[in-house]
C-alpha positions as CSV (number, residue, x, y, z in Angstrom):
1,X,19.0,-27.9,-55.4
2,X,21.5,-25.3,-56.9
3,X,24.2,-26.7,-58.5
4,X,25.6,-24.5,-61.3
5,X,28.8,-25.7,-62.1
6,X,31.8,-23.6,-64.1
7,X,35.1,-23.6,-62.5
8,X,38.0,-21.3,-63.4
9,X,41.6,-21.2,-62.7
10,X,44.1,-18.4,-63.1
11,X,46.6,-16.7,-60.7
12,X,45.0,-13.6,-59.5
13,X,47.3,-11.3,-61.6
14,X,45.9,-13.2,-64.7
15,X,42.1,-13.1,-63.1
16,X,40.2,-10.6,-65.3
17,X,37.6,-8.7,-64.3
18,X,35.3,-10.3,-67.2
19,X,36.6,-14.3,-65.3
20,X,35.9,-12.8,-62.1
21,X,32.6,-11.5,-63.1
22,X,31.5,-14.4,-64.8
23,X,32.4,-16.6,-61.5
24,X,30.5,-14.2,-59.1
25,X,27.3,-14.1,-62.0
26,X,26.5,-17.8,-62.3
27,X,28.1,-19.0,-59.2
28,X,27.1,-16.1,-56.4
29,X,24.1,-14.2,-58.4
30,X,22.9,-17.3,-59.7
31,X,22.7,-18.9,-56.3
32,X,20.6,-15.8,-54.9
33,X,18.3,-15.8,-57.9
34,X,17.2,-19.1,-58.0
35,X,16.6,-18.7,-54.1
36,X,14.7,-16.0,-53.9
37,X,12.5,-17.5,-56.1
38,X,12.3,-20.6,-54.3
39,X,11.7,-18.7,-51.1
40,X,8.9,-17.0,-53.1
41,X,7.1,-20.3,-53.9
42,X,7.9,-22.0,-50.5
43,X,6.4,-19.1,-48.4
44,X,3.1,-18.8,-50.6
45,X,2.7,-22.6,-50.1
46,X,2.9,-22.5,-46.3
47,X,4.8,-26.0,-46.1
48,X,7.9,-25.2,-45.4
49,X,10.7,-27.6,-47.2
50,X,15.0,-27.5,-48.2
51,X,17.1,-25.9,-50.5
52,X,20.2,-27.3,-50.7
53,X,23.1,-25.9,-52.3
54,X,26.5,-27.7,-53.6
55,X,29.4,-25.7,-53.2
56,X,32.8,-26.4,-53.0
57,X,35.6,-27.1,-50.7
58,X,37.1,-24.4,-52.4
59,X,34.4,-22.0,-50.4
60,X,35.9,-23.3,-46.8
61,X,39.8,-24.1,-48.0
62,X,41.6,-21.2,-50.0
63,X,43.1,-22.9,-53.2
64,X,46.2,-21.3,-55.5
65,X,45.1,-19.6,-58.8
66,X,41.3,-19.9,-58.4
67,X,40.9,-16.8,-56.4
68,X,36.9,-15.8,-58.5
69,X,36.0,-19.1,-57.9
70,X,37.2,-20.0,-54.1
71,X,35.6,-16.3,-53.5
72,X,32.3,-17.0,-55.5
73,X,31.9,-20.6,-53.8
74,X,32.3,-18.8,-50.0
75,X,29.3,-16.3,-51.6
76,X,27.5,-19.7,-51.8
77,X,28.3,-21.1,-48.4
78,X,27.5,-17.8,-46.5
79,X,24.1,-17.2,-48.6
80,X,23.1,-20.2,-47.7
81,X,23.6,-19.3,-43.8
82,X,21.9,-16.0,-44.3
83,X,18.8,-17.7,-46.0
84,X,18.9,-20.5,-43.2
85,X,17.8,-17.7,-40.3
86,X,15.2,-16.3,-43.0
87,X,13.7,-19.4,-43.3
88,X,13.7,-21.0,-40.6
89,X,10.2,-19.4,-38.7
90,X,8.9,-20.6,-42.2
91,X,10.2,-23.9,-42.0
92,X,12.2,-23.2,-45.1
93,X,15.2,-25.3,-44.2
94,X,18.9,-24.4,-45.9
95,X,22.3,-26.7,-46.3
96,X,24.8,-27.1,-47.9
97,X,26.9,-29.9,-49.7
98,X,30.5,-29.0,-50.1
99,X,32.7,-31.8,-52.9
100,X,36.1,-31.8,-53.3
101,X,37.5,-33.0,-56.6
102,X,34.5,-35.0,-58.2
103,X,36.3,-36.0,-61.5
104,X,34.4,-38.5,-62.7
105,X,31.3,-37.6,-64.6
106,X,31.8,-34.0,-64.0
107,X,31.9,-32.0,-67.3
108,X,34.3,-28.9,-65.8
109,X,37.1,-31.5,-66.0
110,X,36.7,-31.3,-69.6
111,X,38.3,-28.2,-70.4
112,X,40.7,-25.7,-69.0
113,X,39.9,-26.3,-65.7
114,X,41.7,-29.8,-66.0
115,X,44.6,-28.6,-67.3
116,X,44.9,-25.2,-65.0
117,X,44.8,-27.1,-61.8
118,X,47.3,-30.3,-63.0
119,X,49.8,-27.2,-63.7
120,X,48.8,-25.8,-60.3
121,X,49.8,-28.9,-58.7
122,X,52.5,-29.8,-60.6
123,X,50.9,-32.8,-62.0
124,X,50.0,-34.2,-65.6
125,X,45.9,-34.2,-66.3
126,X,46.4,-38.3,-65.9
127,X,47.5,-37.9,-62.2
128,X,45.0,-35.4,-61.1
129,X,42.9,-37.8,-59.6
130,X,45.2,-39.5,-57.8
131,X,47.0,-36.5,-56.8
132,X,43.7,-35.7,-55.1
133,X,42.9,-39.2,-53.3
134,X,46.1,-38.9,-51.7
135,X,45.7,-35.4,-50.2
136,X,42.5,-36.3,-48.7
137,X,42.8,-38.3,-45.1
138,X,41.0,-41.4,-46.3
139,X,42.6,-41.5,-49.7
140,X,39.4,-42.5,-51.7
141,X,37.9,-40.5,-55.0
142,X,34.7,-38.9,-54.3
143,X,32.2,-39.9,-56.7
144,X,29.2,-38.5,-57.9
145,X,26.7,-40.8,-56.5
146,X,28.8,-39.5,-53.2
147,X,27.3,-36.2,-53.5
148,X,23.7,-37.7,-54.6
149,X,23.9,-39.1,-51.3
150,X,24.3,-36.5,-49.0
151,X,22.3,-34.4,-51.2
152,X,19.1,-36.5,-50.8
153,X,20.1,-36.5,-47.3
154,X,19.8,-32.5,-47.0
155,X,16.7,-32.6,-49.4
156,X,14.7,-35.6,-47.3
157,X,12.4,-35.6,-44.3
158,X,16.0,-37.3,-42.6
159,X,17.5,-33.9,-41.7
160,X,14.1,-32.6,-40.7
161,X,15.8,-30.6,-37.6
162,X,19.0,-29.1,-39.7
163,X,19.4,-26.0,-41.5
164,X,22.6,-23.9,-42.0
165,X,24.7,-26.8,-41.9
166,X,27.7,-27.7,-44.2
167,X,28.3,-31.4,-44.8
168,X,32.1,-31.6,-46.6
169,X,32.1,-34.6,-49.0
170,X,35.7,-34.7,-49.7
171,X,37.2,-38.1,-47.8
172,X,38.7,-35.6,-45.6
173,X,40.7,-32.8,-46.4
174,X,41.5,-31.0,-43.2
175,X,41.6,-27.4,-44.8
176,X,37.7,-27.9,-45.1
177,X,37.1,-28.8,-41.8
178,X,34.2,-26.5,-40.8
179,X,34.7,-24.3,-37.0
């Protein structure tokens, strides 16, 4: 499972190349790197098995001032495509989990990031959370133990026939809706 997790916010005039870099390293790079290593180990053990990947929502639905990370999490969602047709005549299966807003227990809330997109919104750090329960269509907060879910899901014998797919848990924001 790859789940690096930074998170940046700036408008794109404000974005420097040192943000944008950092973003594409740990989120994009990082993503490949642990891959090919997993793709490594998988194909020398002849077995097959998943590698799932938690993106974003931000990867399928453009957000305002977070250009370097919206861009980075899109690497994600399209490496993991790519890596789904390598693997697949190896039985190396690929997904991806995409949250929106996980707030709770989520230690990029701690810092900038918090403030940046309350400002972006036009919201206090306080009503951030609620801001983003009511956007969604089934106006609940998406918890942790949410993404542990559908995580297990992608990583268990249960989703033995899927790879490639995207599986949004966000309680429904219709920007995200995969084509």
């Amino acid at each position: 499972v790859s789940n690096a997790g930074i998170a940046s916010s700036a408008p794109v005039e404000d974005t420097s190349l040192a943000l944008w870099n950092r973003n594409m390293a740990i989120l994009s790079t990082g993503y490949f790197l642990v891959s090919r290593e997993a793709f490594r180990t998988l194909k020398a053990q002849g077995i097959g098995g998943a590698i799932v990947f938690i993106a974003s929502k931000n990867g399928l639905a453009a957000s305002p001032n977070a250009s370097a990370y919206c861009t980075a999490k899109a690497s994600e969602i399209h490496l993991a495509r790519c890596l789904a047709l390598e693997g697949a005549s190896e039985g190396i299966r690929v997904n991806v989990v995409n949250p929106d807003a996980v707030l709770r227990g989520s230690k990029i809330w701690s810092g900038d990031w918090l403030k940046e997109r309350a400002a972006t919104y036009g919201k206090d750090k306080e009503g951030l959370e609620e801001h983003y329960r009511q956007r969604s269509l089934l106006k609940r907060s998406v918890l942790p133990e949410d993404i542990a879910e559908a995580t297990y899901f992608f990583a268990s014998d249960a989703s033995a026939k899927s790879t490639g797919n995207i599986v949004n848990v966000d309680a429904g924001n219709v920007q995200a809706f995969t084509r």
